[in-house]
VONUDO-684650 format. One record per residue (C-alpha): residue number from 1; residue in one letter; x, y, z. Coordinates in Angstrom, 1 decimal. Each point is the difference from the previous one (the first is absolute). Example, Ala and Ser with C-alpha at 12.3 -4.5 7.8 and 13.67 -1.06 7.14 Angstrom:
BEGIN
pos:code:u:v:w
1:a:12.3:-4.5:7.8;
2:s:1.4:3.4:-0.7;
! end
This chain:
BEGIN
pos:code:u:v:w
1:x:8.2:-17.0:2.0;
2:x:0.2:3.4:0.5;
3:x:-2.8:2.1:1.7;
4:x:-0.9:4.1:-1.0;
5:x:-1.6:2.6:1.6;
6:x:0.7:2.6:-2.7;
7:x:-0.8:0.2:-3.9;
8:x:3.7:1.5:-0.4;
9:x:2.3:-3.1:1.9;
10:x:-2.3:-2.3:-2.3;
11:x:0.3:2.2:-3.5;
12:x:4.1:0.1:0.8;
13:x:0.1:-3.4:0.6;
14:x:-2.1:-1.6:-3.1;
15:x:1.2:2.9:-2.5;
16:x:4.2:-2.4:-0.7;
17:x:-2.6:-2.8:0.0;
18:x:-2.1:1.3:-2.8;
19:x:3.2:1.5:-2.0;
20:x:1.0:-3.9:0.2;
21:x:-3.0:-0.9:-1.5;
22:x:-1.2:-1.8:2.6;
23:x:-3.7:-1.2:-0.2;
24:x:-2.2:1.7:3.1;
25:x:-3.4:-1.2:1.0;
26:x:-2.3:1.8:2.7;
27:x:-2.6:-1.8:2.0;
28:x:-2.3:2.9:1.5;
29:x:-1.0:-0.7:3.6;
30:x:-2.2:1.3:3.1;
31:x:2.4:-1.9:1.9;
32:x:-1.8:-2.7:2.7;
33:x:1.5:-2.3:-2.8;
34:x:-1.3:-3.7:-0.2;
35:x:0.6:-3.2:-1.9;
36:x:-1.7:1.8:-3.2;
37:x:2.8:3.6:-0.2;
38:x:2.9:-3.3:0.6;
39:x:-1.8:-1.8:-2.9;
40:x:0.4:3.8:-1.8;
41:x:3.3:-0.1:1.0;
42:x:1.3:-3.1:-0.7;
43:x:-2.0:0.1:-3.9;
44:x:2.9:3.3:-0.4;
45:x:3.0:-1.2:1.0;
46:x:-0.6:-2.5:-2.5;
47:x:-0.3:2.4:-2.8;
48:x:2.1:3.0:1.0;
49:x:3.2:0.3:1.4;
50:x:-0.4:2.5:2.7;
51:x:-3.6:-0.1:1.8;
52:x:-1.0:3.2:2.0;
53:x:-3.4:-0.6:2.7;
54:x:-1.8:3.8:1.3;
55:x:-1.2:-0.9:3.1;
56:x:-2.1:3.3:0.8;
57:x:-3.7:0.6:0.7;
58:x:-1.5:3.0:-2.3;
59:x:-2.6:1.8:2.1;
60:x:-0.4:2.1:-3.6;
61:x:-2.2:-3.6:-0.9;
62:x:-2.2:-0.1:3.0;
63:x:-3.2:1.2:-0.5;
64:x:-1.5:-1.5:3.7;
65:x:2.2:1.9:2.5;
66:x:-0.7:-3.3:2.7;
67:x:1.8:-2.1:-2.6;
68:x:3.2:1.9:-0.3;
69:x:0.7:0.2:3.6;
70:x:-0.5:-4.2:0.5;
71:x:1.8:-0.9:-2.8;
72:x:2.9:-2.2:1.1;
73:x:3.1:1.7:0.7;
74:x:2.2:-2.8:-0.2;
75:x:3.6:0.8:-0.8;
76:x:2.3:-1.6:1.8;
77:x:-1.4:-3.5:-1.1;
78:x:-0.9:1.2:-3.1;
79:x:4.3:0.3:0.1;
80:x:0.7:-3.6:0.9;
81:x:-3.0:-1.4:-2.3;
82:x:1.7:2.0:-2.8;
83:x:3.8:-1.0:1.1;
84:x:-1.1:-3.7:0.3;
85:x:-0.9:0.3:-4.2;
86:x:3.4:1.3:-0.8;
87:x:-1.5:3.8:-0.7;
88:x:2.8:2.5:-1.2;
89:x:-1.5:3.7:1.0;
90:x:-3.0:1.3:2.2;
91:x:-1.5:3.0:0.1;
92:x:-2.0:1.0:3.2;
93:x:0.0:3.7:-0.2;
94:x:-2.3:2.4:2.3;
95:x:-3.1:2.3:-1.2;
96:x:2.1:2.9:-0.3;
97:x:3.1:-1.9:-2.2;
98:x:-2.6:-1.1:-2.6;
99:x:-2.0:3.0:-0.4;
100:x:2.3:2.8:1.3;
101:x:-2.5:2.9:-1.6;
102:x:-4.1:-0.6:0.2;
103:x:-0.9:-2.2:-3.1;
104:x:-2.2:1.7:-2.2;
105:x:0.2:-3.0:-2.8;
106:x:-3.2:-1.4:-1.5;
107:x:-0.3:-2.5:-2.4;
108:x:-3.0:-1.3:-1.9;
109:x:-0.4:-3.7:-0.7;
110:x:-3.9:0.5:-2.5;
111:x:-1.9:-3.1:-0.2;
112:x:2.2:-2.5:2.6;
113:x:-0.4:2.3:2.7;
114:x:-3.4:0.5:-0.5;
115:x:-1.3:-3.5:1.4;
116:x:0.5:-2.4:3.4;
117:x:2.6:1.9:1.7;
118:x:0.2:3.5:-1.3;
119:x:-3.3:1.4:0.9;
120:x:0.1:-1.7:3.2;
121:x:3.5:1.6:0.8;
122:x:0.0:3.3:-1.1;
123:x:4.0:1.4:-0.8;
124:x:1.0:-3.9:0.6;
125:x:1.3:-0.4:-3.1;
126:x:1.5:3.3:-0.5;
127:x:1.9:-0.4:3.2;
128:x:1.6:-2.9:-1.1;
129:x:0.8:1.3:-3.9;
130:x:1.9:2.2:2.8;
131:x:2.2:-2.0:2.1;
132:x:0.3:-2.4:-3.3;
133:x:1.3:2.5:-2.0;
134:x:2.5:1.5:2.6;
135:x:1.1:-3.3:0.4;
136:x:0.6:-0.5:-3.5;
137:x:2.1:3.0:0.3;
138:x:1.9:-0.5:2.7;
139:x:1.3:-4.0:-1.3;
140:x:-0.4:0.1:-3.5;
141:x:-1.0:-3.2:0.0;
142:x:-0.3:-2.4:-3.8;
143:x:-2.5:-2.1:2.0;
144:x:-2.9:0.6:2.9;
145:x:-1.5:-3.0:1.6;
146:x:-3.5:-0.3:1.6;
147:x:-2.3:-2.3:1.2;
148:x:-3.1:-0.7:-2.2;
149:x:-2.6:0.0:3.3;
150:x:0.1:4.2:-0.5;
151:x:-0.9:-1.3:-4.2;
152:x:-1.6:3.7:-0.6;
153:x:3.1:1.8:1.5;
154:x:2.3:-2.3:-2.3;
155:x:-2.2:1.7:-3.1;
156:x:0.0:3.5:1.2;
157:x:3.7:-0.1:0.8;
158:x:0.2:-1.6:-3.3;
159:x:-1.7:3.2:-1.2;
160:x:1.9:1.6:1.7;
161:x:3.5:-1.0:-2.1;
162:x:-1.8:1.0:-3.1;
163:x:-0.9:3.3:1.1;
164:x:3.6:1.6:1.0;
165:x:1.7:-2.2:-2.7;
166:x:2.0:-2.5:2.4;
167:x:2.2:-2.9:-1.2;
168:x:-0.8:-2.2:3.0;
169:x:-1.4:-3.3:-0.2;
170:x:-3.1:-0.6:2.0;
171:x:-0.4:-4.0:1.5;
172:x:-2.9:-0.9:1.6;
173:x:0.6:-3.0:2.4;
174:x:-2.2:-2.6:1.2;
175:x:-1.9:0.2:3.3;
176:x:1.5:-1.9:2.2;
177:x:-2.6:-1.3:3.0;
178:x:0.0:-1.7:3.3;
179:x:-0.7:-3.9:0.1;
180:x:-3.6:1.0:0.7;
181:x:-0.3:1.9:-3.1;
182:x:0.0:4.1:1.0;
183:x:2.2:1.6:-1.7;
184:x:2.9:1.6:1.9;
185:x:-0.3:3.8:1.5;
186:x:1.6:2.2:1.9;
187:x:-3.9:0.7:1.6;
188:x:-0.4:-4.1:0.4;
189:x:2.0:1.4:3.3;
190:x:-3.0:1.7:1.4;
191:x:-2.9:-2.7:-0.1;
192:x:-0.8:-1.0:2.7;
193:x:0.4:-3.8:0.8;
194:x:-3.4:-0.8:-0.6;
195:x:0.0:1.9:-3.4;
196:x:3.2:-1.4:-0.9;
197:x:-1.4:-3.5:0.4;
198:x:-3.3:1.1:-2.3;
199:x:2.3:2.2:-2.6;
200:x:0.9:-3.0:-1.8;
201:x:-4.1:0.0:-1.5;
202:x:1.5:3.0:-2.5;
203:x:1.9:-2.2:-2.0;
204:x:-2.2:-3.3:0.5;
205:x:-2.9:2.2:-1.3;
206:x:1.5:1.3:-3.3;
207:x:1.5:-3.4:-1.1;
208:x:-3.5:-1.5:0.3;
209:x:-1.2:2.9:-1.6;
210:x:2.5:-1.0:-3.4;
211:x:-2.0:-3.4:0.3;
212:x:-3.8:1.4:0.0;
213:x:1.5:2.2:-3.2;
214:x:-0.6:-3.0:-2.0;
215:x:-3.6:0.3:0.8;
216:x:-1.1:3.4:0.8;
217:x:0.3:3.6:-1.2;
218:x:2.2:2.5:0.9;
219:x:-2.5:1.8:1.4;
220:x:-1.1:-3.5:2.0;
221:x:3.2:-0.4:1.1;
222:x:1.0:3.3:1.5;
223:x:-3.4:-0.2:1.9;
224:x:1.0:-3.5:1.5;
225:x:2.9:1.5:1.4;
226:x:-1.0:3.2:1.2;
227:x:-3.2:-2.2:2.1;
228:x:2.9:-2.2:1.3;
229:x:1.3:2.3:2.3;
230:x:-2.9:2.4:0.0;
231:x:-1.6:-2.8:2.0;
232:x:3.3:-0.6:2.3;
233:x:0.5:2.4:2.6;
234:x:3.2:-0.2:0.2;
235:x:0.5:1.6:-3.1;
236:x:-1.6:3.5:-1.5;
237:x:0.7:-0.2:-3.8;
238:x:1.2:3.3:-1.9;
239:x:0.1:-1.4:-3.7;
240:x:0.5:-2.8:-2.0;
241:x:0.2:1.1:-3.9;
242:x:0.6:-2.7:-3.0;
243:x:1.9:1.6:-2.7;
244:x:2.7:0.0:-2.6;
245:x:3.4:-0.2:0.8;
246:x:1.7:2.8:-1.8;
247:x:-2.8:2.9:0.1;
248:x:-1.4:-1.3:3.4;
249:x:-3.6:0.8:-1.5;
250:x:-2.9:-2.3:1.6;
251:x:-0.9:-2.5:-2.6;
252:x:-3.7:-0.8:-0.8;
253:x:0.9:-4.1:-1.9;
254:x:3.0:-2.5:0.4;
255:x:0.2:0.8:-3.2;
256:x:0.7:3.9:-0.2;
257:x:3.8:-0.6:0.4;
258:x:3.0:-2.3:0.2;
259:x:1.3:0.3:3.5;
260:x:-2.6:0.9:2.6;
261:x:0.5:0.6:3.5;
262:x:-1.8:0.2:2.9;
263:x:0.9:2.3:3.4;
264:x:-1.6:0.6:3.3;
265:x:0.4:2.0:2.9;
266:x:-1.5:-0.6:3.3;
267:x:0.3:1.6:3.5;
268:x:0.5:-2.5:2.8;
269:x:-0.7:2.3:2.8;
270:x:2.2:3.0:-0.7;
271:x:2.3:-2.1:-2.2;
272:x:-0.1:0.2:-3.5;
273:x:1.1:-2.9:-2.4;
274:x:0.3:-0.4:-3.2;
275:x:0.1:-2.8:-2.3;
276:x:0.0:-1.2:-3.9;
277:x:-1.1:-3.6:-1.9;
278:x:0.8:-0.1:-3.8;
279:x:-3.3:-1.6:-2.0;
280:x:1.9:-0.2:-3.0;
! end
């Protein structure tokens, strides 16, 4: 495994690969890599010949300035996690590598931007389209992995494709969670031990939540879960929306569509998780 600081040693050495016609895949990371980027990893060196991980936190995402400076910064055992799953080329470039001129790119996602996390993160998802996009660039990958917990990033990066006309394959990947049930984070790092031990209610909540379905309403149901932890201290809830899986617009009846979701986000002090449960 070979390890670059700069887009030009990794351009020289994929471009013979690419002439070969060598498959590349790209799994996009923040780096502070867990058992859910390895899952991302190992899913691509089953389908591609050549498997490329970024390990490289985009402040151009952050819209809470507290949460860019705690994010993990992780990389030397980000290194070995990624040498341990037989990884073939990282990128861990600086600031000033990736965006060597102040970005002035915008992009516009309509209607999938405009619920859960988009108002509630101004720029987020604009700042990603970013760093996406200049990764896209820089590997040329056929194939882009990511993990299904961040399910409204998958459809906006999705959107993403369409809009500059990309032929990359985007594969979602299933969430893969602790024996307790919370779904792996790089933030899971910064709960406290007593929240840590409570965290596990996320994911206990939503699967009962796909039971009471069979009785109650939508409606019914999202107000079960948001009194669950508005009546736990531990936890200060943020949303949790019902809707359908492709448009991400809330639903109103089980019946409105064919695959319906549902995704929360709650604050466990000043640690924000999110989470997903399919209904259907």
């Amino acid at each position: 495994m070979k390890v670059f600081n700069t887009v030009k040693e990794l351009r020289d050495e994929l471009e013979p690969l690419r002439q070969a016609g060598k498959i590349i895949g790209l799994v996009p990371t923040m780096g502070a890599l867990h058992e859910g980027h390895l899952s991302l990893v190992r899913r691509a060196k089953q389908e591609c010949d050549i498997v490329v991980v970024s390990d490289f936190v985009n402040p151009i995402q952050f819209n809470n300035q507290h949460d860019l400076e705690t994010y993990p910064r992780t990389l030397d055992e980000d290194v070995a996690k990624l040498q341990s799953v037989d990884c073939d080329y990282v990128l861990a470039p600086s600031v000033e590598e990736m965006y060597p001129t102040p970005v002035t790119d915008k992009y516009s996602f309509g209607i999938i931007e405009e619920v859960m996390e988009g108002p509630r993160r101004p720029g987020h998802f604009s700042g990603v389209a970013v760093v996406v996009r200049r990764l896209f660039d820089i590997v040329e990958p056929q194939k882009a992995y990511f993990g299904e917990k961040d399910f409204q990033q998958i459809a906006i990066i999705k959107n993403l494709v369409k809009q500059i006309n990309y032929d990359i394959e985007i594969v979602p990947c299933p969430i893969v969670r602790a024996d307790d049930g919370l779904a792996l984070s790089s933030r899971n790092k910064r709960l406290s031990p007593e929240n840590r031990a409570k965290a596990p209610k996320i994911h206990a909540t939503l699967s009962e939540a796909t039971q009471k379905a069979a009785t109650m309403s939508v409606a019914e149901v999202k107000q079960w879960v948001m009194d669950v932890f508005t009546e736990d201290p531990a936890f200060d809830p943020e949303y949790f929306e019902i809707v359908e899986d492709v448009t991400l617009q809330p639903v109103t009846d089980w019946n409105d569509a064919d695959g319906i979701v549902g995704c929360i986000a709650v604050w466990m002090d000043d640690v924000r998780l999110i989470d997903i449960i399919r209904f259907k």
